[in-house]
C-alpha positions in Angstrom: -15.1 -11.2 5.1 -16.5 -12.1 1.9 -16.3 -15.7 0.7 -16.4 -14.6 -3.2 -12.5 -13.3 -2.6 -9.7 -15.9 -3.4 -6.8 -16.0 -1.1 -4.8 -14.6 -3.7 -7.0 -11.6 -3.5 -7.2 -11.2 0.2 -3.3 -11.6 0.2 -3.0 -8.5 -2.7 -5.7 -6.7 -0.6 -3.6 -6.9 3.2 -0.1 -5.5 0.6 -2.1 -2.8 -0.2 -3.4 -1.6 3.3 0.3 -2.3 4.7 1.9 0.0 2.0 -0.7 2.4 2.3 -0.2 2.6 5.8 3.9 3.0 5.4 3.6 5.8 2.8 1.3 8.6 1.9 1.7 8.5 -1.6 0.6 4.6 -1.7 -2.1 5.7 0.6 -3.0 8.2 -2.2 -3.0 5.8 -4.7 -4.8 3.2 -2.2 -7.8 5.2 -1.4 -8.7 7.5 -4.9 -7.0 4.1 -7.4 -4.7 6.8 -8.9 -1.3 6.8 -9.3 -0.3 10.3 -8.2 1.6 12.0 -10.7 5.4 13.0 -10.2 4.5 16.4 -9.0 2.4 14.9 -6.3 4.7 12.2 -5.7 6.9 14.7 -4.8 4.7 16.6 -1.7 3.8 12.8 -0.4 7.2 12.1 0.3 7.9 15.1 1.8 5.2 15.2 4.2 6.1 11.6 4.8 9.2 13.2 6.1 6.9 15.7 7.5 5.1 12.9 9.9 8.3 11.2 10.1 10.2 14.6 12.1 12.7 14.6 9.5 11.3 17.8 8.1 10.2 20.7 10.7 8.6 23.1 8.7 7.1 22.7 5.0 5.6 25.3 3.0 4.1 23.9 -0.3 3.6 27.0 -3.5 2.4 25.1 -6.5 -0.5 26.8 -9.1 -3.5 25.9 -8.7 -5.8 22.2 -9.1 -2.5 20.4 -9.1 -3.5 18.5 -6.2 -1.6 20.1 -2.8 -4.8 20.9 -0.7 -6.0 17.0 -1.4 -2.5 15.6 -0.3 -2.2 18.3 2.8 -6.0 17.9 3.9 -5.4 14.3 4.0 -2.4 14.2 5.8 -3.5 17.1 8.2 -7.1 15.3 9.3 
């Protein structure tokens, strides 16, 4: 641990690993710093449903470089 961190700190930093750990869109935001926009917001949650087996199948069409092979290559590794 590093001894430069105040408690207040450590306490923000354990939040942030739980909620990244509960959802992939905080895990997102958690590991690039980034929000993810609506659009991407939207894929998280439903491959959150995905990993969840609320959701069976999931075929995601969106145009190009708005983000769907990070969020699916993350989730699918």
């Amino acid at each position: 641990m590093n001894d430069d961190l105040t408690l207040d700190e450590l306490l923000a930093e354990l939040v942030s690993r739980e909620e990244a750990i509960s959802s992939f869109a905080k895990y997102v935001e958690y590991v690039s710093g980034l929000t993810p926009p609506p659009h991407l917001k939207l894929v998280c949650d439903k491959l959150d449903a995905v990993a969840r087996g609320e959701i069976r199948r999931l075929m995601i069409s969106m145009p190009p470089g708005h983000g769907k092979s990070f969020a699916n290559d993350s989730v699918s590794s």
